[in-house]
C-alpha positions as CSV (number, residue, x, y, z in Angstrom):
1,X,-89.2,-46.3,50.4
2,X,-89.6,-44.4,47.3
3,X,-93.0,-42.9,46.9
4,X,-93.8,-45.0,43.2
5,X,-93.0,-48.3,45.8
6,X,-95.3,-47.0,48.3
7,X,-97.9,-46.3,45.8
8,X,-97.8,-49.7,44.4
9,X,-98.2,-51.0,47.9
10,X,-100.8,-48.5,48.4
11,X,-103.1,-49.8,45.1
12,X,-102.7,-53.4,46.1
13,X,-103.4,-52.9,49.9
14,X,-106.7,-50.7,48.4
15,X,-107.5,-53.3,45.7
16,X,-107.6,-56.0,47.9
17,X,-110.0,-53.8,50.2
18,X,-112.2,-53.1,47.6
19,X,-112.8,-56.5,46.4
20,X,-113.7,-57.5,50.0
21,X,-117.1,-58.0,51.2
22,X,-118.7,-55.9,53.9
23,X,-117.6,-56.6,57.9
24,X,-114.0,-57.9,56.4
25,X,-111.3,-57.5,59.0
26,X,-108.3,-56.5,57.9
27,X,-104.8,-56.3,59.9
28,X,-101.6,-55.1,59.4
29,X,-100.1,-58.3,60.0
30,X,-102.1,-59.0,56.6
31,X,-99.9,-57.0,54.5
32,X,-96.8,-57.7,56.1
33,X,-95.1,-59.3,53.1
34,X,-95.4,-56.1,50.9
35,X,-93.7,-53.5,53.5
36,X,-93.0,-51.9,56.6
37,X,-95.8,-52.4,59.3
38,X,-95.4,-48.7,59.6
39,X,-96.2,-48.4,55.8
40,X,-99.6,-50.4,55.9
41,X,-100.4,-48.4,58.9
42,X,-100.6,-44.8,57.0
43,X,-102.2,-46.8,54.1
44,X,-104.9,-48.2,56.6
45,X,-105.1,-44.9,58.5
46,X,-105.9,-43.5,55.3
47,X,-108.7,-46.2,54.5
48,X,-110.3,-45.0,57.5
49,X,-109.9,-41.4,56.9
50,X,-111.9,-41.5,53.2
51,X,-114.1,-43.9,54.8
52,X,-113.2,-47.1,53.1
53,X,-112.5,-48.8,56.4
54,X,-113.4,-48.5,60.4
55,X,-111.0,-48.3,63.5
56,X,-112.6,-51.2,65.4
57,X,-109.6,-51.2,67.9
58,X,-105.8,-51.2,68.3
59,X,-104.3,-53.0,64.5
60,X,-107.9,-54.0,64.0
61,X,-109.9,-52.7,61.0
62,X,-113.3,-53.0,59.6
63,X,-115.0,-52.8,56.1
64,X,-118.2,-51.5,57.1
65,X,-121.4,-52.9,56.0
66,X,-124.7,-50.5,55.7
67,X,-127.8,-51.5,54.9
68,X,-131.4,-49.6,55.0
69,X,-131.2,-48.9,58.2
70,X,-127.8,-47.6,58.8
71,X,-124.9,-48.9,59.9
72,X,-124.9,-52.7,61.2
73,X,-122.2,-53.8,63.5
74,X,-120.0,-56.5,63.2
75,X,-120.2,-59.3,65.6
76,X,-117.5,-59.4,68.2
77,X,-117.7,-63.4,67.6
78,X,-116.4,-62.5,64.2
79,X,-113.5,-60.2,65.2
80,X,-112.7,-63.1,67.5
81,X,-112.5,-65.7,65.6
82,X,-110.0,-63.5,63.1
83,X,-107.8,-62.5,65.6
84,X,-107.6,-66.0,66.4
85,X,-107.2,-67.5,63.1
86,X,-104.3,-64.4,62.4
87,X,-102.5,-65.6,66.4
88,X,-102.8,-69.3,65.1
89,X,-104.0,-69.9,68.5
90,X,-107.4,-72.3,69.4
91,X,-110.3,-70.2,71.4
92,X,-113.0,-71.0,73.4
93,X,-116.7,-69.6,74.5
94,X,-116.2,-69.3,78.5
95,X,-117.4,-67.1,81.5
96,X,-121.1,-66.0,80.7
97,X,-120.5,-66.1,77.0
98,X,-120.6,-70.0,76.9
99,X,-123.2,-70.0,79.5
100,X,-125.5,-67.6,77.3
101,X,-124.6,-69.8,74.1
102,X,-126.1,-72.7,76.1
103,X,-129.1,-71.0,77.5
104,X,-127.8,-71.3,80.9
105,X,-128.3,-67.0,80.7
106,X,-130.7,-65.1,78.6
107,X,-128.6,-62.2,79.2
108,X,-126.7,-61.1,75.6
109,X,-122.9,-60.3,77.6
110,X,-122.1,-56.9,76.4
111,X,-118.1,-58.1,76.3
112,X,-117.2,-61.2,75.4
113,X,-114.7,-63.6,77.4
114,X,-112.5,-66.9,75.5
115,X,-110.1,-69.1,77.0
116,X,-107.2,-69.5,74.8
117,X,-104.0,-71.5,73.8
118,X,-102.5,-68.1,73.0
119,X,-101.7,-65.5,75.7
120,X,-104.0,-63.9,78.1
121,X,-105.5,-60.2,77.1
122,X,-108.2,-57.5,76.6
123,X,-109.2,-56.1,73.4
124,X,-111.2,-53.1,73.4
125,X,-113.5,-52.9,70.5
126,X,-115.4,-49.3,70.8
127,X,-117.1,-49.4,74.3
128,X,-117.1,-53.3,73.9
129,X,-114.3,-55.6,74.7
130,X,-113.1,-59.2,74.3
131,X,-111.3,-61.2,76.7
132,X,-109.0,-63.9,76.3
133,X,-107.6,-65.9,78.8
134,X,-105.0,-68.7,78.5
135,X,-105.8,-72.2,79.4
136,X,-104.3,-75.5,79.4
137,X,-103.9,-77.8,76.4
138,X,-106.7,-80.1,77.7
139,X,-109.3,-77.3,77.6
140,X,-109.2,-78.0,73.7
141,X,-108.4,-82.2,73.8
142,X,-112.1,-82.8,72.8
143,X,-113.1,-84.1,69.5
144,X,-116.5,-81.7,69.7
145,X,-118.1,-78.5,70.3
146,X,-120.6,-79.4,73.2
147,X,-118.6,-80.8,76.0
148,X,-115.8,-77.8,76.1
149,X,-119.0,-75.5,75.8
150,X,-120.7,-77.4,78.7
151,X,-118.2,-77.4,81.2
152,X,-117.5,-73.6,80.6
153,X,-121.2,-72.9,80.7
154,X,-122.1,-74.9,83.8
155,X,-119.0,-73.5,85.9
156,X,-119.8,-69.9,85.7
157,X,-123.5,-71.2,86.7
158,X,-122.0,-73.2,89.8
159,X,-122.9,-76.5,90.9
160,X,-125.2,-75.2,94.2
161,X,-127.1,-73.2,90.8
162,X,-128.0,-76.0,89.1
163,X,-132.0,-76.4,89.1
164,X,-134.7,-77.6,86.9
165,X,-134.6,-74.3,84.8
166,X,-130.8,-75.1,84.1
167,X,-131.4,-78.8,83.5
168,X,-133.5,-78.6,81.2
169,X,-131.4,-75.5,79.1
170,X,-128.6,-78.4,79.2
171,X,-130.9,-81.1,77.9
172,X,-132.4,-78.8,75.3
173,X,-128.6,-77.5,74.4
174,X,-127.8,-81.2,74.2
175,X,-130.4,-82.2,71.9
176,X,-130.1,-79.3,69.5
177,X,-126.2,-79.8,68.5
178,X,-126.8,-83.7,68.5
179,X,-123.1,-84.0,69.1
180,X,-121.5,-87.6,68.1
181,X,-118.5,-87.4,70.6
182,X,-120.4,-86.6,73.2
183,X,-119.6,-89.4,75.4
184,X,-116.0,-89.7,74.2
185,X,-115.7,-86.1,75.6
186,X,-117.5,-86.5,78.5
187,X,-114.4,-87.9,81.2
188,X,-112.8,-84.4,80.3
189,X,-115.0,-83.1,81.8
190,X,-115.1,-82.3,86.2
191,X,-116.3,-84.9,87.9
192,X,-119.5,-82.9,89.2
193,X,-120.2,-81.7,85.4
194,X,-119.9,-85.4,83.9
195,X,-122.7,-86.5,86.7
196,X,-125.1,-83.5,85.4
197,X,-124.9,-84.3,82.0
198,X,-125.0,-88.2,82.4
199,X,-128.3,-87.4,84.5
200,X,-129.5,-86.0,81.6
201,X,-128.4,-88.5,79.0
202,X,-130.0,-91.2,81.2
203,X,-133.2,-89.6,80.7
């Protein structure tokens, strides 16, 4: 590649950059219709170099946003959802992230873990990291959000774990997302998981 072809790449690769808002994710994959993934891999190094952009981990980069007081990171949720949405691939909250998006845990996970219908890895983001894990088609055959979340939530908890605290973090979870295919979802669920949240619907 001449360097008047690379520059040209160069300006778009930076236009597009600069027109982005703050805590955009860019990959090389992005660019991969305007060069070598070699070639948007200088151009991004270079982004991070002057500053433009972050290194959040391997092919991942980050516009950073600042604000009074300092830097603010970007939420791993985000960078999952991207990676995601650039695999084409379906993700889901599992382990003690669901559990703590449910309130089963008031513990904030410092590393967040997804089951996916892409392929099973570790991203290291900094000294953070998100895991995905593949699952089964039927993980993601519900028509909403709060049954896939439940069943991921309540089996990291454990059945023999399940108390009043944890009922009523269900209930309350439950009542808050107001879910209309709720009990269309439900028979996806374990057997042990439908009778907890029927409990609970009963009452």
């Amino acid at each position: 590649m001449n360097g008047a072809a690379r520059g040209n790449i160069k300006n778009y690769v930076m236009k597009s950059i600069y027109e982005s808002q703050p805590h955009s994710i860019f990959f090389i994959s992005d660019y991969a219709d305007l060069g070598a993934a070699e070639t948007i891999r200088k151009i991004l190094h270079e982004a991070t170099i002057s500053g433009v952009l972050e290194k959040a981990g391997h092919g991942i980069y980050i516009k950073p946003k600042i604000s009074r007081f300092g830097k603010v990171p970007v939420p791993l949720e985000k960078i999952a959802r991207e990676i995601a949405e650039r695999d084409k691939c379906k993700i889901l909250p599992a382990g003690s992230t669901a559990a703590n998006l449910i309130g089963l845990s008031t513990q904030v996970p410092m590393n967040l873990s997804y089951i996916t219908t892409g392929s099973t890895r570790t991203i290291k983001i900094g000294d953070r990291k998100i895991s995905f894990r593949h699952a089964s088609p039927r993980n993601f055959a519900a028509k909403g959000r709060v049954i896939p979340l439940l069943i991921q939530g309540i089996k990291e908890i454990g059945e023999e774990n399940i108390s009043g605290a944890e009922y009523e973090a269900i209930k309350q979870f439950i009542d808050r997302q107001q879910d209309p295919y709720l009990k269309e979802d439900l028979p996806l669920a374990p057997a042990w998981i439908q009778r907890i949240i029927k409990k609970l619907m009963q009452e």
